[in-house]
N, CA, C and O of each residue as an XYZ file, in Angstrom:
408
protein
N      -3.752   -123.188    -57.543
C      -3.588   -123.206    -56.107
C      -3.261   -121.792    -55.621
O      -2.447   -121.064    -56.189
N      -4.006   -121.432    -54.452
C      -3.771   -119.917    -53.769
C      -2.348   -120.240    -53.020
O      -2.003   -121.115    -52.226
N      -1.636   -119.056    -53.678
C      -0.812   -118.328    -52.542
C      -0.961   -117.193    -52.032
O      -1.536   -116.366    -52.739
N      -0.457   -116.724    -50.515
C      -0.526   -116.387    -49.571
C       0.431   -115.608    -49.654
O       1.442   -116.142    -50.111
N       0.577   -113.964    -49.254
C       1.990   -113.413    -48.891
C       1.850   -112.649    -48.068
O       1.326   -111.600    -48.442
N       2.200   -112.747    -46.667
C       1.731   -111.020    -45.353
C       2.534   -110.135    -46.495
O       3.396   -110.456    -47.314
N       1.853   -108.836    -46.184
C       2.154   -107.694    -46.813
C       2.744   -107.341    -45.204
O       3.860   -107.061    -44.766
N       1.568   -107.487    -44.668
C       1.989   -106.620    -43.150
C       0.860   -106.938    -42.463
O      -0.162   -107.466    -42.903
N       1.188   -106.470    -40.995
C       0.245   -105.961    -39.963
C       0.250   -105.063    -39.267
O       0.911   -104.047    -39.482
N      -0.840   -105.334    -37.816
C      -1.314   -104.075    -37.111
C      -1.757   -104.735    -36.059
O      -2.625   -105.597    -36.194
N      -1.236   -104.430    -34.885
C      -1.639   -104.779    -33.477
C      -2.733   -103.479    -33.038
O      -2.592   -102.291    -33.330
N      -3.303   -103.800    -32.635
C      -4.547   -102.449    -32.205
C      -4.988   -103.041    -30.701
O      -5.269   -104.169    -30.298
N      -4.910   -101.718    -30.070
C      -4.938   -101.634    -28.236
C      -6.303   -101.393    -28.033
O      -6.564   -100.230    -28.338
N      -7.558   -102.199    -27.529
C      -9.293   -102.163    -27.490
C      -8.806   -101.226    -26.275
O      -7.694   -101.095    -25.764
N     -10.422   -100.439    -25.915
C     -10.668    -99.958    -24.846
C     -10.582   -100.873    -23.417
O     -10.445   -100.266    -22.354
N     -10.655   -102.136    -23.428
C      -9.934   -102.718    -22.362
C      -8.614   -103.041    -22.227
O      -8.165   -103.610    -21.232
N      -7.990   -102.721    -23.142
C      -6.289   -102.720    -22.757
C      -6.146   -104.148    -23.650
O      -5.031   -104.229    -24.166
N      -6.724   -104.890    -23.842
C      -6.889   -106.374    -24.724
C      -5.914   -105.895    -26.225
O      -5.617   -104.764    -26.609
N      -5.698   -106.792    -26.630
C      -4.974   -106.623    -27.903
C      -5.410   -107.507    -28.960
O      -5.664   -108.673    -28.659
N      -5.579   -106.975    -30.594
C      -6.048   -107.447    -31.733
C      -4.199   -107.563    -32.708
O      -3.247   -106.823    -32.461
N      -4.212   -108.451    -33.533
C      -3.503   -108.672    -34.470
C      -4.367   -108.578    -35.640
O      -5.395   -109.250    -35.563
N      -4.165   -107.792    -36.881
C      -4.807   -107.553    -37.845
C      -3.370   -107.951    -39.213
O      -2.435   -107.230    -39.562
N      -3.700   -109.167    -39.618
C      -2.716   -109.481    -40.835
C      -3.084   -109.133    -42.355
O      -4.139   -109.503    -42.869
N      -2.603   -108.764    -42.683
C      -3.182   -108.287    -44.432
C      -2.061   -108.891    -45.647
O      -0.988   -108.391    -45.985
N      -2.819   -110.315    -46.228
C      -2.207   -110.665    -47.193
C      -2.889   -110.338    -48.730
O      -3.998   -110.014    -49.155
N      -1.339   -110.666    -49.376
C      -1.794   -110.772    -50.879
C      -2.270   -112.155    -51.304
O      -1.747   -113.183    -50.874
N      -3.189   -112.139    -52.084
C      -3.788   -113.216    -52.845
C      -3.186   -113.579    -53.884
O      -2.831   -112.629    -54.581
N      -2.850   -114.882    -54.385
C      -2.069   -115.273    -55.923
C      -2.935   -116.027    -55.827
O      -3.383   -116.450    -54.761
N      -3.409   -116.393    -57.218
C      -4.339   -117.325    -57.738
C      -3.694   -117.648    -59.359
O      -3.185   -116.628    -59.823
N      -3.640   -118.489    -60.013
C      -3.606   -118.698    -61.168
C      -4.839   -118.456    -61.794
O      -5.820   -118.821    -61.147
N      -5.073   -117.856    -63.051
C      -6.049   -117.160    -63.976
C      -6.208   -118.806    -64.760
O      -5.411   -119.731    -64.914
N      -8.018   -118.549    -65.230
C      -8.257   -119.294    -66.523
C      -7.743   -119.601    -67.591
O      -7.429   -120.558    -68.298
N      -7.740   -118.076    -67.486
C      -6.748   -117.377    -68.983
C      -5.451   -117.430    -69.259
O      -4.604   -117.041    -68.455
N      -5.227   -117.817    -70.185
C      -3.851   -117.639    -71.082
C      -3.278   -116.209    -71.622
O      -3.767   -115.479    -72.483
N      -1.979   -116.018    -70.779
C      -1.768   -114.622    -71.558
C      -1.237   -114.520    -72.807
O      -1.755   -115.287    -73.619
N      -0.317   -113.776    -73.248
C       0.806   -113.522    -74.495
C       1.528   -114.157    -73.999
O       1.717   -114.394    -72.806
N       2.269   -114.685    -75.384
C       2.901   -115.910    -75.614
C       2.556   -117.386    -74.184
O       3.220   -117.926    -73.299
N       1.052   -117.491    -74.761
C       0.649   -118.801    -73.815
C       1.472   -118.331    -72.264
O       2.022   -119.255    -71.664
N       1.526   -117.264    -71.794
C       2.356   -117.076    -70.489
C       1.178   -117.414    -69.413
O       0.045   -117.311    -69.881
N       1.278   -117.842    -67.909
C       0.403   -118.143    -67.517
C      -0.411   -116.707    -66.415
O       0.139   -116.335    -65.378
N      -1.206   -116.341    -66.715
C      -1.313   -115.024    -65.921
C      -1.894   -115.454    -63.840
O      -2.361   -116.436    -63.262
N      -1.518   -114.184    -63.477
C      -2.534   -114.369    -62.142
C      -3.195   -113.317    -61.921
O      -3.216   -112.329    -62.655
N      -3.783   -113.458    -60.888
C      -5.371   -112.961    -60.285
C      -4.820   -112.488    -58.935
O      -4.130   -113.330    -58.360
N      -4.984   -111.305    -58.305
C      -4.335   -111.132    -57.237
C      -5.632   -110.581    -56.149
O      -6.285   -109.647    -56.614
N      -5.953   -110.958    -55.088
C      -6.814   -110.922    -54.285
C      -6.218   -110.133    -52.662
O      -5.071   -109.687    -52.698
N      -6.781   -110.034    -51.709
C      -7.113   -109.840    -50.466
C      -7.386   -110.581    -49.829
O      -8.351   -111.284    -50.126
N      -6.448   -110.863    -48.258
C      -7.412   -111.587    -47.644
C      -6.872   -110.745    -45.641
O      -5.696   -110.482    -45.386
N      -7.653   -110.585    -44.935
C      -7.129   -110.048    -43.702
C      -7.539   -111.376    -42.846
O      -8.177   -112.361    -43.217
N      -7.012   -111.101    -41.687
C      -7.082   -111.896    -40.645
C      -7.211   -111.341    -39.346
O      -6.181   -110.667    -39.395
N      -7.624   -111.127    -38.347
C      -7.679   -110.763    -37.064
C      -7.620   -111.869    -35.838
O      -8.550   -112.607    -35.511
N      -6.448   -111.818    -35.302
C      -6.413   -112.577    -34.193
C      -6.724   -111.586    -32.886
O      -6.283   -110.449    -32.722
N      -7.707   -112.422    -31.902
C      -7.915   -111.802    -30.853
C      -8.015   -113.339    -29.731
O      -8.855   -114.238    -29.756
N      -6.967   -113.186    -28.937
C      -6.892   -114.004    -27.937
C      -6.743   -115.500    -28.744
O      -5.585   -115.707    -29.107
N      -7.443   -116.279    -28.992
C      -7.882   -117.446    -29.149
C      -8.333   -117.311    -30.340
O      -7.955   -118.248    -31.044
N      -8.887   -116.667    -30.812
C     -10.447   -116.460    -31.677
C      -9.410   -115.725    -33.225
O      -8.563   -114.832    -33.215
N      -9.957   -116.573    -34.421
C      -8.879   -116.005    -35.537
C     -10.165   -115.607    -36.041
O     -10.933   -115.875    -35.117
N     -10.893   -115.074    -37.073
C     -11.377   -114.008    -38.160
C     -10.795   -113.682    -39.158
O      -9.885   -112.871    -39.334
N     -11.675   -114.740    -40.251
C     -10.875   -113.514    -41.408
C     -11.696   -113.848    -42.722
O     -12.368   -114.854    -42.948
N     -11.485   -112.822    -43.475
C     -12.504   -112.740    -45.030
C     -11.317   -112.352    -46.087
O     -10.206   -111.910    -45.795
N     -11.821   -112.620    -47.349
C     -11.250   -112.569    -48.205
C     -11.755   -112.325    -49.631
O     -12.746   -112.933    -50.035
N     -10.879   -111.160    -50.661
C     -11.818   -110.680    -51.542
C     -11.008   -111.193    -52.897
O      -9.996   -110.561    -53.199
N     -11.435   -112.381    -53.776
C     -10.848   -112.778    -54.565
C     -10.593   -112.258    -56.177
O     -11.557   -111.589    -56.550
N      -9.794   -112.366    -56.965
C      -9.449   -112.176    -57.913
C     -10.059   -110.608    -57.940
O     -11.282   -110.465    -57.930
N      -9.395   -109.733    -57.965
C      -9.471   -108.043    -57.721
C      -9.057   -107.557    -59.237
O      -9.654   -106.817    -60.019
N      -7.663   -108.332    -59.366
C      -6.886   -107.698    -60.233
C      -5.675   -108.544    -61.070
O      -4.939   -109.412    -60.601
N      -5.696   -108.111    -62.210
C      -4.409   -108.907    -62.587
C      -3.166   -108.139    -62.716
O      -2.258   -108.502    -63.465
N      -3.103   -106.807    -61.803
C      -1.944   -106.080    -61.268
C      -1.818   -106.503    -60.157
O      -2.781   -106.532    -59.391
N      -0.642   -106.919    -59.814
C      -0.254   -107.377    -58.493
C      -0.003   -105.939    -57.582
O       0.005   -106.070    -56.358
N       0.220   -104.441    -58.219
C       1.274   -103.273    -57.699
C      -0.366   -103.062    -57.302
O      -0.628   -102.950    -56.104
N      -1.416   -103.009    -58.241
C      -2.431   -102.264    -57.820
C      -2.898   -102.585    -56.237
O      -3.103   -101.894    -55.239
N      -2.962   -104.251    -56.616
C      -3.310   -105.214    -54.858
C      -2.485   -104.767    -53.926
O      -3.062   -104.479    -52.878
N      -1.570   -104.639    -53.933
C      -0.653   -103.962    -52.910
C      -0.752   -102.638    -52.325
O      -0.607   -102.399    -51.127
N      -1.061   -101.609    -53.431
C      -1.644   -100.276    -52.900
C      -2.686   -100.262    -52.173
O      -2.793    -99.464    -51.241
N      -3.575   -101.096    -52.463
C      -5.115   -101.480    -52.073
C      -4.821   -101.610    -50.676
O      -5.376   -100.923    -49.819
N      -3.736   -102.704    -50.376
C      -3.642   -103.317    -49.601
C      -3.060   -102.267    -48.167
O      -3.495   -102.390    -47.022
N      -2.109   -101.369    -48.556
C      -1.136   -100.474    -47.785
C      -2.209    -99.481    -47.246
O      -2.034    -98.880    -46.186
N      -3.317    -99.330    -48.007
C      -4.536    -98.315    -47.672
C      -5.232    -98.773    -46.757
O      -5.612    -98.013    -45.866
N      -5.599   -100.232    -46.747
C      -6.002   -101.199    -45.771
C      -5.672   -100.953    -44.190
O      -6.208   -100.606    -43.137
N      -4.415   -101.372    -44.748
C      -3.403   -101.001    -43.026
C      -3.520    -99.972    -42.656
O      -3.436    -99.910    -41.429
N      -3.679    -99.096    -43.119
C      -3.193    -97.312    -42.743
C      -4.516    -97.208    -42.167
O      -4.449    -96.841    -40.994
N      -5.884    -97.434    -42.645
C      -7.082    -97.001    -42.359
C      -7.692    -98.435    -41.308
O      -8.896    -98.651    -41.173
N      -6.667    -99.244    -40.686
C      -6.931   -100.354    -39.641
C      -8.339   -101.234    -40.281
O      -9.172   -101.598    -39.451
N      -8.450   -101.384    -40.968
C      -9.508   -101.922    -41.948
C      -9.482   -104.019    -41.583
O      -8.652   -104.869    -41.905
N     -10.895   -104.130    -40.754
C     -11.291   -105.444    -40.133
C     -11.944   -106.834    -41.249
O     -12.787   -106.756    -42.143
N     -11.347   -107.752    -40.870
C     -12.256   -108.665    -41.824
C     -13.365   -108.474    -42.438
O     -13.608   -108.522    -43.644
N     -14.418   -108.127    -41.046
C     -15.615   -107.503    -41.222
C     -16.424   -106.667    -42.387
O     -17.400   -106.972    -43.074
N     -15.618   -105.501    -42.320
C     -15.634   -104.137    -43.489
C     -14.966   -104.790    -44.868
O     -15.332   -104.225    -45.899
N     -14.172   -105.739    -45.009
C     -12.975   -105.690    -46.037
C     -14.017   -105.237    -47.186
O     -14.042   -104.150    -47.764
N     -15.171   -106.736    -47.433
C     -15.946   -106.921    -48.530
C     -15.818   -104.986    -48.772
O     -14.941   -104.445    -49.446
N     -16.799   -104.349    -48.114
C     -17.544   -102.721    -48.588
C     -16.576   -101.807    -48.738
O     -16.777   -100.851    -49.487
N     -15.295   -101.958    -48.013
C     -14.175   -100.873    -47.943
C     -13.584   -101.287    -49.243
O     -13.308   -100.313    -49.943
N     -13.252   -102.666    -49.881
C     -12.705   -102.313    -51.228
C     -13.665   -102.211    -52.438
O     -13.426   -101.624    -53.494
N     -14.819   -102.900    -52.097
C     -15.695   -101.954    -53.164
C     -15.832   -100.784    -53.057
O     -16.360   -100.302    -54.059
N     -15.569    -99.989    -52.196
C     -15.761    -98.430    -52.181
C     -14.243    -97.964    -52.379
O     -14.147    -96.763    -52.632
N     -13.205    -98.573    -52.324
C     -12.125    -98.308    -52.915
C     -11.727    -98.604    -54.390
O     -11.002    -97.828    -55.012
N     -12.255    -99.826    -54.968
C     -12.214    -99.808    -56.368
C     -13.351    -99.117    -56.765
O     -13.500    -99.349    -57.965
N     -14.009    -98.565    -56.458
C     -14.946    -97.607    -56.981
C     -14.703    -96.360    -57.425
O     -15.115    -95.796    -58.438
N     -13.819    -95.897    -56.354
C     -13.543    -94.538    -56.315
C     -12.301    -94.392    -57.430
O     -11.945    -93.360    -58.000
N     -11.788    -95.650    -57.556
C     -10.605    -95.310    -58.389
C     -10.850    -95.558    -60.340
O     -10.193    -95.105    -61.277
N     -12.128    -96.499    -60.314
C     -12.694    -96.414    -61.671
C     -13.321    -95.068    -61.743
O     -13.544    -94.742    -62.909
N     -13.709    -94.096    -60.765
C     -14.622    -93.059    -61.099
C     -13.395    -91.858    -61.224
O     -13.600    -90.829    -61.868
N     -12.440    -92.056    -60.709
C     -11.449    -90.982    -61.163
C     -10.525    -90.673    -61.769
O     -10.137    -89.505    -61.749
């Protein structure tokens, strides 16, 4: 079963003065896999949300990592760079990209 944790958010002011809520949680998932000593491992994912008026939005990028510290950095980069449901999918493939290539 997924759990859910806000890391944080971001209210963002549109060119009409309108206002966005942008939520950025962590993903928990329980793993297939069995760790050391039969321990049970997890899978830690992404998921954002955007509320605008009425209207919620949101995507989600599953099992990333079985570092929870890594998902979290991922995640703090997210916020900082206002990063939309929309983009999530390409912005963290181009973020775990960059970090296997360096």
């Amino acid at each position: 079963m997924k759990h859910f944790s806000l890391i944080g958010e971001r209210e963002v002011k549109l060119e009409n003065q309108m206002g966005m809520v942008l939520k950025y949680y962590l993903v928990e998932e329980p793993s297939k896999e069995v760790g050391e000593r039969d321990c049970l491992n997890f899978l830690y994912g992404i998921k954002i949300e955007k509320q605008f008026g009425e209207i919620v939005e949101s995507e989600e990028v599953e099992a990333l990592s079985y570092s929870k510290e890594v998902v979290v950095q991922l995640i703090h980069t997210l916020i900082e760079c206002t990063v939309t449901p929309m983009t999530l999918v390409e912005v963290v493939d181009d973020l775990v990209t960059l970090r296997l290539c360096s």
